[in-house]
N, C-alpha and C positions, 0 to 999 in steps of 0.2 A: 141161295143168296150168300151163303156162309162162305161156302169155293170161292166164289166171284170174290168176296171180301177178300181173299188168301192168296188169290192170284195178283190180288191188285198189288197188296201190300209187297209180296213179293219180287213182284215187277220193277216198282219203285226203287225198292232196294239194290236189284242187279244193278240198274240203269245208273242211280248213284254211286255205287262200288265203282264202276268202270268208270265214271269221271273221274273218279279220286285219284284212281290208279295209274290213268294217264297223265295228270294235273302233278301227281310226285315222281314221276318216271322222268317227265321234263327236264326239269334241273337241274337233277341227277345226272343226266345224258350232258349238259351245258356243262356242269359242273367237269367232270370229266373229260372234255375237251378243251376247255381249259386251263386247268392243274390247276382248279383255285375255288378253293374251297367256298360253297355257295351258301347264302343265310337265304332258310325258305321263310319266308314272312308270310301269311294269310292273309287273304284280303278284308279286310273288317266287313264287306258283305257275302251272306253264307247264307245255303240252303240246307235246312233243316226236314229230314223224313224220320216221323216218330211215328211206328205202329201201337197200339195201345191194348190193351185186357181194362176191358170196362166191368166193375161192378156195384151196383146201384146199391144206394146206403138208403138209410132209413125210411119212410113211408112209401119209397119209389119201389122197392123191394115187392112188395106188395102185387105190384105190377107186371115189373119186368124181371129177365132171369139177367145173367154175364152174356158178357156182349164187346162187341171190339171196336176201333174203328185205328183211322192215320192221319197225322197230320203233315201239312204240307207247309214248310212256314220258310218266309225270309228274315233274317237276323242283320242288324249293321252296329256292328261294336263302335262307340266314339272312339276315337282317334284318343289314346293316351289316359283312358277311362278305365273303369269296375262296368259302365253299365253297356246297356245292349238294345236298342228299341228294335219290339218284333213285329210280323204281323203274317200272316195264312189265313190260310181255310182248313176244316177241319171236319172230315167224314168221320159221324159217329154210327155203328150197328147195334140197335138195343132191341132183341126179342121180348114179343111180348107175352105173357104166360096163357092170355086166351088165344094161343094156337096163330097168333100173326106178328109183326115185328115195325118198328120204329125208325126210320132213315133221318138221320137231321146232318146239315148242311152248314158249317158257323162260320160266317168270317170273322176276323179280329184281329186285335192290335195290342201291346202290349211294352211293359219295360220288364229287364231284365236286371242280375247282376252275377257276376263270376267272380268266385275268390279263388285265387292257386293254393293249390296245397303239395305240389311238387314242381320239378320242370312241364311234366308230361300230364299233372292231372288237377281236376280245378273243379268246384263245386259252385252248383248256381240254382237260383231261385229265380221265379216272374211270376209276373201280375197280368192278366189280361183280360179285355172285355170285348163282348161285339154283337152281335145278333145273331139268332139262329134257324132255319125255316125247316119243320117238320112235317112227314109224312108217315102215315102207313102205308106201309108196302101194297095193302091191298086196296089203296087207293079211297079207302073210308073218309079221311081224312086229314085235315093241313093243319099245323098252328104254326105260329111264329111271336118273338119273345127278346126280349135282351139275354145274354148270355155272360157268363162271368168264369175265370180260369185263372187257379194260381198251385205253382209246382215247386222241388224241388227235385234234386241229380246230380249225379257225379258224369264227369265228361273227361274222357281220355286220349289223350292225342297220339293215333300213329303215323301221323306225317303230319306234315306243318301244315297242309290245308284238308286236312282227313280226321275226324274223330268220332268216337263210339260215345255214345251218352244212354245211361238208365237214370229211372228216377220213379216218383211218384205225382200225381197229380189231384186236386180234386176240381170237379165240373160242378156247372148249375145252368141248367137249361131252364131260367125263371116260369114257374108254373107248371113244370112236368117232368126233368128228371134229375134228378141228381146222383154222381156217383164219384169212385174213387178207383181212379184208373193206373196201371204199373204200363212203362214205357221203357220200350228198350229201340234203340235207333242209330240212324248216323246223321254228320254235319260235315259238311263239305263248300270250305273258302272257293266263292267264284273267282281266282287269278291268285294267282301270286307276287307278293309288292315284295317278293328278295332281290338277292343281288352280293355283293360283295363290297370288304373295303380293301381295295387292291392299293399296289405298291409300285406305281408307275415308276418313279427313281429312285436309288440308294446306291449310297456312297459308302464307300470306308476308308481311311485312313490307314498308312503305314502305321503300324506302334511302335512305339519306340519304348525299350524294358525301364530307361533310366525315370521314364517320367510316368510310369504305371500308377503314382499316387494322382498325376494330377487330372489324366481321365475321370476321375470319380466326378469334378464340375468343370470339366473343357471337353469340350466335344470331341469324338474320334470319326465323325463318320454325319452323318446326315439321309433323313428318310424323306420321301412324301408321299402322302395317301390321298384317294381317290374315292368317294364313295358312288356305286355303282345300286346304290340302293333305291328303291323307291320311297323310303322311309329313314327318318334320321337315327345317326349311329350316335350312340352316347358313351364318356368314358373312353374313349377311344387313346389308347396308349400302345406303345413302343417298348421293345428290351432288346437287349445284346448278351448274349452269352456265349462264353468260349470256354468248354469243357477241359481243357488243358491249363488252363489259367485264370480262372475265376470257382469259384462257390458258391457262388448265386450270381443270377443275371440282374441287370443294373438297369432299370425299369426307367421312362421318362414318358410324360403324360402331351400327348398333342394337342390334344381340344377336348370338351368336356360334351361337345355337341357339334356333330357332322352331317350339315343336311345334304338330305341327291342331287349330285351331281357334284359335291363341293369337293375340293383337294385344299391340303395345308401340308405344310411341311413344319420339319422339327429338327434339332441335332441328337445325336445318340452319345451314350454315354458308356463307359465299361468298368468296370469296380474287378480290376485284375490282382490277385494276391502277389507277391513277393519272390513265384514259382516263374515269374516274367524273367526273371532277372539270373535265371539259370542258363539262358540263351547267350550262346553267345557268337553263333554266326547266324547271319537272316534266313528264316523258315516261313510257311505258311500254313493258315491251319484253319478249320471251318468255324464258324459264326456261324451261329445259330441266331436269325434274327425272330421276330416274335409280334405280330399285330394283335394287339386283344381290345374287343371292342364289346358293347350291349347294343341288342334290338329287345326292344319293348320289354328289358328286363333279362332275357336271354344274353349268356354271353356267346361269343364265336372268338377264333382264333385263325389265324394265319400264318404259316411257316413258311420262313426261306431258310435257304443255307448257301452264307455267302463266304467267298476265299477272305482270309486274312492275312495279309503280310506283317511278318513281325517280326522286325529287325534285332540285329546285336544287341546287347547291355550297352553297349562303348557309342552307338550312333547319337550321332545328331546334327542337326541342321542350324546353322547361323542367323535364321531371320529371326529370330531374339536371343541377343548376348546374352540375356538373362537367364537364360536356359540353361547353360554353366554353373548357375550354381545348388544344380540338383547331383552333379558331381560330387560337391564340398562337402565330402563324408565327417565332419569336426567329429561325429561320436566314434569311429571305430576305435576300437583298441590301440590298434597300433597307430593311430595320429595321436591320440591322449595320451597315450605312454612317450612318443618322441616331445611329443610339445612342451607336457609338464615336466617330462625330466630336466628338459633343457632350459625353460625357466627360474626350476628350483636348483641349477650348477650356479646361477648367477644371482640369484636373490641377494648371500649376503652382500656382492662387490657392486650392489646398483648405486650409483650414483645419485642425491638426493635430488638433484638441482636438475635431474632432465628428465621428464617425464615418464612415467615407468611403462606406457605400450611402446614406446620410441627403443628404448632398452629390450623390451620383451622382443621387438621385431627384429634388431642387433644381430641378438641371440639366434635364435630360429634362423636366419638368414647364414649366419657364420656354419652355425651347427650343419646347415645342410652341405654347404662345399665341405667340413670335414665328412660327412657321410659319405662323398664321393660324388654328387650327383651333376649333369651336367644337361647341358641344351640340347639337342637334338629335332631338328624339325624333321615332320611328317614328310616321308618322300611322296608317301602316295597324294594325300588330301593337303598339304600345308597350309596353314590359317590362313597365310594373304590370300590364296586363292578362292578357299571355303567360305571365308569371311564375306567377298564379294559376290558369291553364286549360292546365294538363299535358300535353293533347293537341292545344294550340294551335298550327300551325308559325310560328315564328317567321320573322324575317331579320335574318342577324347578319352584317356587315362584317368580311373579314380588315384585315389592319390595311395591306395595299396599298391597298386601294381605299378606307380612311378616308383616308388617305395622301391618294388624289387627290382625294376628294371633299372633303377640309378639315373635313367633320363625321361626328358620326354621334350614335346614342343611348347613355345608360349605358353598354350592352353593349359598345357598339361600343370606345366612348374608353376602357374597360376594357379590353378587348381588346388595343388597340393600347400603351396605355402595361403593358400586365404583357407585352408581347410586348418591347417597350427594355427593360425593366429587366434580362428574363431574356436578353437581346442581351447584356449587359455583367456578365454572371454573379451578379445579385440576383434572389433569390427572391421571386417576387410569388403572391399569390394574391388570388381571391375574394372579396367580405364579399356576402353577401346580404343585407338586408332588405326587411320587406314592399313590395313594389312598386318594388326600386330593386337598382344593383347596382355598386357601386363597387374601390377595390383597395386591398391592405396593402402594404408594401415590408416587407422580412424587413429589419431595421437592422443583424443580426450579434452586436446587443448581448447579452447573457446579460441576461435579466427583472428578476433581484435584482441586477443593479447599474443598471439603467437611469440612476437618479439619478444615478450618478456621472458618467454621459455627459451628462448635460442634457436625458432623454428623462424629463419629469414624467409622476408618478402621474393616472391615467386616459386619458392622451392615449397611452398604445399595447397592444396586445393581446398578452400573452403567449400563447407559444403552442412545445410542446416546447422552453423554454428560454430562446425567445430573444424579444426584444420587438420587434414588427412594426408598424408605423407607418401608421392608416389615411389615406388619402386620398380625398377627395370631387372625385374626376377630372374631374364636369362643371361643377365650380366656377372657368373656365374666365375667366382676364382679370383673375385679382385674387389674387393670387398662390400661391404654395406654401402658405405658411402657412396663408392663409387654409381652402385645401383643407384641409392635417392639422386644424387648428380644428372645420370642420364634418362631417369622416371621423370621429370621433372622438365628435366628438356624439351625431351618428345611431349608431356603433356602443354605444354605451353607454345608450341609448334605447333599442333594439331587444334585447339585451343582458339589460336588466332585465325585459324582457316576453318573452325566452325564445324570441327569433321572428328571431335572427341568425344566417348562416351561415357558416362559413370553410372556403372550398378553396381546399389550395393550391394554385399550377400545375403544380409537379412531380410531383406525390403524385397528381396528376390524368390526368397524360400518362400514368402506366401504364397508364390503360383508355381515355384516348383523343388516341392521337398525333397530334403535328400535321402539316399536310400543308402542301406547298406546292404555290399553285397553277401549271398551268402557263401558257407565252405569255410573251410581251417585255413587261417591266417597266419602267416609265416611269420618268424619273430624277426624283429629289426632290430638291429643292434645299434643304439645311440653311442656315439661316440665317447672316448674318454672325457669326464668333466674337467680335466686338466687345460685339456686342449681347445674345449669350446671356451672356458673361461678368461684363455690367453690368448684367443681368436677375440671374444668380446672385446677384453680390457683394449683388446689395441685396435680397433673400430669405437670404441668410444671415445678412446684418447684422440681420436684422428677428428671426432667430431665437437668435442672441445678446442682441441687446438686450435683447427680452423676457425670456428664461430666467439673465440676468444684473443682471437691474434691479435685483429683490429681496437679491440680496448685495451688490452695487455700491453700493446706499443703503445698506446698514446697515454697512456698513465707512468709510462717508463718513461718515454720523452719528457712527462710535466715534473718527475720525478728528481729527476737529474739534471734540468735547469735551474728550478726551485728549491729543491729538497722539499719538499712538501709533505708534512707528515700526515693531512689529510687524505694526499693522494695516493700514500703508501699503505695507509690502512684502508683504503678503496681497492687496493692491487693483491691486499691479503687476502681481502672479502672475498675477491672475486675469486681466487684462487680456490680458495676454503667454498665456495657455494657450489663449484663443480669439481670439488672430489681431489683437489691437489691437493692436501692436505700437508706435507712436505713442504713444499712452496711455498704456503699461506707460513706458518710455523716460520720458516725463515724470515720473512717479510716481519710479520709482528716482533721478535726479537730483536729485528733492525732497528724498531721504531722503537722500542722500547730502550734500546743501545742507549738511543739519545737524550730521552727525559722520558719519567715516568707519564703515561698518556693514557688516560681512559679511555676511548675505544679501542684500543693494541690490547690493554692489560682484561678488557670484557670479552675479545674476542678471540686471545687466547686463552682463555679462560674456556670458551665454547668451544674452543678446538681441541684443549683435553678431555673436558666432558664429554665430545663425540670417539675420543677415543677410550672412555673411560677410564681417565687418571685422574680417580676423583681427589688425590692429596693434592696434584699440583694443581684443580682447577681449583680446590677451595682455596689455595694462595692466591691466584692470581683474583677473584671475586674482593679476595679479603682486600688485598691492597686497591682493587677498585673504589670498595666502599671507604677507604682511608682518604681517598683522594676526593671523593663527592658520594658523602654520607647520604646515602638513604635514594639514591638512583633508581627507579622502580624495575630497571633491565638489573640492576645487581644483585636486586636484593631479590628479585624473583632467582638468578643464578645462587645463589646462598641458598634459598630455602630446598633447590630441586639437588644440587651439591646432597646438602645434610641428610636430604633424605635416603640418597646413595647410601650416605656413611651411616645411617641410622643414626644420627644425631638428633634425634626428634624435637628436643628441646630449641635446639636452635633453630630448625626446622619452622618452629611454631613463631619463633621470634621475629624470623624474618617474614615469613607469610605475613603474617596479622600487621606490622609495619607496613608490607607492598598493598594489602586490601586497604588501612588507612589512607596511604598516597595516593593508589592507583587503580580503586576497585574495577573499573572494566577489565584492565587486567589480568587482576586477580583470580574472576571469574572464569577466565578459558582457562586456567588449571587450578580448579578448584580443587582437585583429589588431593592436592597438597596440604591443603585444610583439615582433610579427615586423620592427619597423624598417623601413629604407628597402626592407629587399631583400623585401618582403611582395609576392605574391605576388596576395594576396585585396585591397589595399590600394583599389582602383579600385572594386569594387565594395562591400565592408565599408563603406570610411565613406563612401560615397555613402549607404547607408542610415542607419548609426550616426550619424552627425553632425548628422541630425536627431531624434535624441534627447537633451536635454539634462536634468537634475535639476535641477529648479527649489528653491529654498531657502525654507521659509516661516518658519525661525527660528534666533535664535542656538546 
């Protein structure tokens, strides 16, 4: 009977080995015929063959000797569970020590539970009960009983519907044996619920180097997935990596749960370094794409490897103007060095009375025709054409290499001058029109007062408040003016035909940063400060004269009808507010020719203080106050005077008199209050001293 038990056991075993064997041979073979990597999932129902070494514990000992038997069991894991409900039959062999032996027969049922302790190996316990129908062999006799089984084991997986399991058990055959039985076996998943999550479409995108920052959140490309599974994939995510230009691949998650049969799609993203922007004619290069997904905890993985086009540093495409300004390099070197130098030639001759980005852009504009630079459009791509054919790639110049080239197209001179402006902290932006593409300078000015600055109605474009000044950048050798002149036209032409665009730069660099490129930068020689300064001065002149002609004549005309000494110190003022200084100086001497006159004798008085001659301006104050003691504009000129001349005492006399009369006054230059021992005094009327209140009447 012993054989007979050895052979069975054995039998068993072959017979379940070759299922196994065939069962992971399958998908293997599937697998490999379709290059794609296959997830083998077991089936949650499994058959279980445990041979056993039975030995009887306590009073049963007595009885019988070791003895074996097999169990034949079915297993069904819940779906997304620890546990397992089982159920078999189970042949047990117990010799009996009076020279004969015991057969018993159990069916039963049971719950189970399985903890992992690695990928491949997992530890379990059960509970089982059922009945059991006994024999002697020699036919003496039958009982039959409730039966009771609970185990533990390690179970280890060598294929996904194949494992090995030992363990230990103890038995209770109620009323006749009991023992403690060592198992060693296999289990074997009836089917397999794998399958794959395949990659039915994927796209990629040209790259383009200029905009390598803003792939990190704009898509480059696009996947979609398939699952092919009989069971839901979870976690299921996407990467992109490109070993020439990235450091890590730039991971994006598609759904958190993927049931069979389901597909979803996603866009891909690329977190490419800085080493993009080393290209500079179009290459291709492999992507490495990357599916990672979990079954029942398991993860898998999917590779492809797909071509990358990756164009020039210089490309790019017009279906958003905004894309421009990831060009506007404002931090390189060499725009921060041309910008500020060219600012700082003109600081001390700016003009008070016109606002200082209107001036700063002056500058910059003049500075660049003495640098040499000129227009040149694009023979191959030119903007009008590019601008209209969205998928056209262009080429656009940073503004180093306009720099060395000395030209370039719209784009280009665009480029380079909103990249100075925004060097020296003015906001430039964009203007598009049909086939053309030029710049604004942000002035600072608030819209509704423009006029009081000298920024006349239609020559600037409002825009959130403030009024922005177009320029026609390739109008290049004929001066500033000239440029706002025809910026201004065209935006107002295009404008009425609804076919104008404005981006800012800043408002732009959210979606597309600018980069710098890398490599050793050639030195730019800014021009002599002599020259940009006598370029300014007479673009600024050109643009007072103009926007002063029209008052200037008709205060001449009221002048010399009337004599009007009202209107002669109205024709000084204006003179003295935009930097004629000469002019105004004559004017008030005139008026003064005639009788002595309180706003002539205060505002020349202001006109020396700005040139700091503080003896004649404390004359001219002193006789103000002679003529209308205690004026709160005179005796503020008297105290800010004294304190030039360190006259502190007077200083203090005249202050403390202007806070009597006219404390709101007082208070916007209070530092004059703190005396000699001021503290703020070095830097207050460094600023304050160039504000003076001009008088325009008795």
């Amino acid at each position: 009977m012993s054989n007979a038990y050895g052979r069975l056991s054995l039998g068993a075993l072959m017979l379940v080995v070759s299922v196994a064997t065939a069962a992971a041979q399958a998908p293997a073979a599937a697998a490999g015929a379709n290059r794609q990597a296959m997830v083998q999932v077991a089936s949650p129902l499994s058959l279980e063959v445990l041979p056993s070494f039975d030995l009887p514990v306590g009073d049963t000992g007595k009885y019988f000797t070791y003895g074996g038997g097999l169990d034949l069991g079915m297993k069904y894991r819940l779906p997304g569970s620890l546990i397992t409900l089982l159920g078999g039959l189970e042949y047990a062999y117990a010799p009996v020590r009076a020279a004969t032996s015991l057969s018993l027969i159990s069916p039963r049922v049971g719950v189970g539970i399985q903890l992992p302790l690695a990928p491949t190996v997992c530890a379990y316990g059960f509970a089982a009960g059922g009945y059991y129908f006994a024999t002697y062999n020699d036919f003496s006799k039958n009982a039959s009983d409730p039966y009771a089984a609970a185990g533990l084991g390690v179970r280890f997986s060598l294929a996904s519907t194949f494992s090995i399991e030992v363990g230990g058990q103890y038995k209770n055959y109620l009323g006749l044996y009991q023992g403690a039985s060592a198992t060693a076996g296999v289990d074997v998943a009836l089917g397999n619920l794998g399958g794959s999550v395949d990659v039915p479409t994927l796209e990629l995108r040209p790259a383009f180097p200029v905009f390598y920052k803003h792939y990190d959140d704009h898509p480059i490309g696009s996947i979609a997935v398939k699952s092919s599974l009989k069971v839901p994939a979870t976690d299921v995510r996407a990467q992109v990596f490109v070993r020439e230009f990235m450091d890590a691949p730039k991971s994006v998650a598609i759904c958190d749960r993927l049931a069979p049969g389901e597909s979803r799609t996603a866009d891909l993203y690329a977190l490419f370094t800085d080493k993009v922007l080393a290209v500079t004619e179009g290459t291709k290069v492999a992507a490495e794409i990357t599916v990672s997904y979990k079954v029942e905890g398991q993860s898998y993985e999917n590779h492809r490897v797909e071509t990358l086009s990756v164009l020039g540093r210089n490309a790019m495409t017009w279906d958003d103007n905004a894309k421009a300004a990831a060009f506007v390099t404002a931090k390189e070197p060499q725009v921060l060095n041309f910008a500020r130098s060219v600012t700082s030639y003109v600081r001390a001759k700016e003009n008070r009375a016109i606002c200082d980005n209107l001036q700063a852009a002056i500058a910059l504009h003049e500075a660049l025709d003495l640098y040499g630079m000129n227009y040149t459009p694009n023979p191959v791509t030119p903007y009008s054409e590019a601008s209209r054919q969205k998928d056209v790639i262009d080429f656009l110049q940073f503004p180093r290499e306009t720099f060395q080239y000395k030209a370039g197209d719209c784009s280009d001179l665009s480029i380079l001058y909103g990249a100075l402006l925004q060097a020296v902290g003015i906001d430039a932006a964009f203007i598009t029109v049909p086939g053309h593409i030029f710049v604004a300078v942000d002035s600072c000015v608030p819209a509704d007062k423009a006029g009081d600055s000298l920024l006349p109605a239609g020559q600037f474009i409002p825009y959130k408040g403030h009024a922005w000044i177009p320029v026609e950048i390739t109008m290049r050798h004929q001066g500033f003016m000239r440029a706002w002149e025809l910026g201004a036209k065209e935006w107002n032409e295009s404008t009425a035909a609804s076919q104008a665009g404005f981006y800012p730069v800043q408002e732009a660099w959210a979606s597309y940063q600018p980069v710098g490129l890398p490599g050793v930068e050639a030195t730019i020689n800014v021009p002599q400060s002599d020259k940009i300064l006598a370029a300014y001065l007479q673009e600024v002149q050109k643009y007072v004269d103009k926007e002063l002609a029209p008052q200037i004549a008709a205060l001449q005309d009221q002048i010399k009808s009337t004599r009007s000494l009202p209107a002669m110190n109205t024709l000084g003022v204006l003179y003295a507010k935009y930097g004629q200084m000469d002019r105004a100086e004559t004017v008030f001497k005139g008026v003064l020719a005639t009788r002595p006159y309180l706003p002539a004798l205060l505002n020349l008085g202001n006109l020396y203080f700005l040139k700091e001659n503080w003896k004649d301006a404390l004359s001219c104050y002193s006789q103000a106050n002679e003529i209308v003691p205690n004026n709160p504009h005179v005796l503020l000129g008297l105290a800010k005077v004294n304190q030039e001349l360190q006259n502190f005492a007077d200083l203090k006399k005249n202050y403390d008199k202007l806070k009597a009369i006219d404390p709101t006054l007082a208070s916007q230059y209070a530092y004059l209050g703190e005396g000699k021992e001021s503290g703020a005094r070095a830097a207050d009327v460094a600023t304050e001293r160039k504000a003076v209140i001009w008088e325009n009447a008795e």
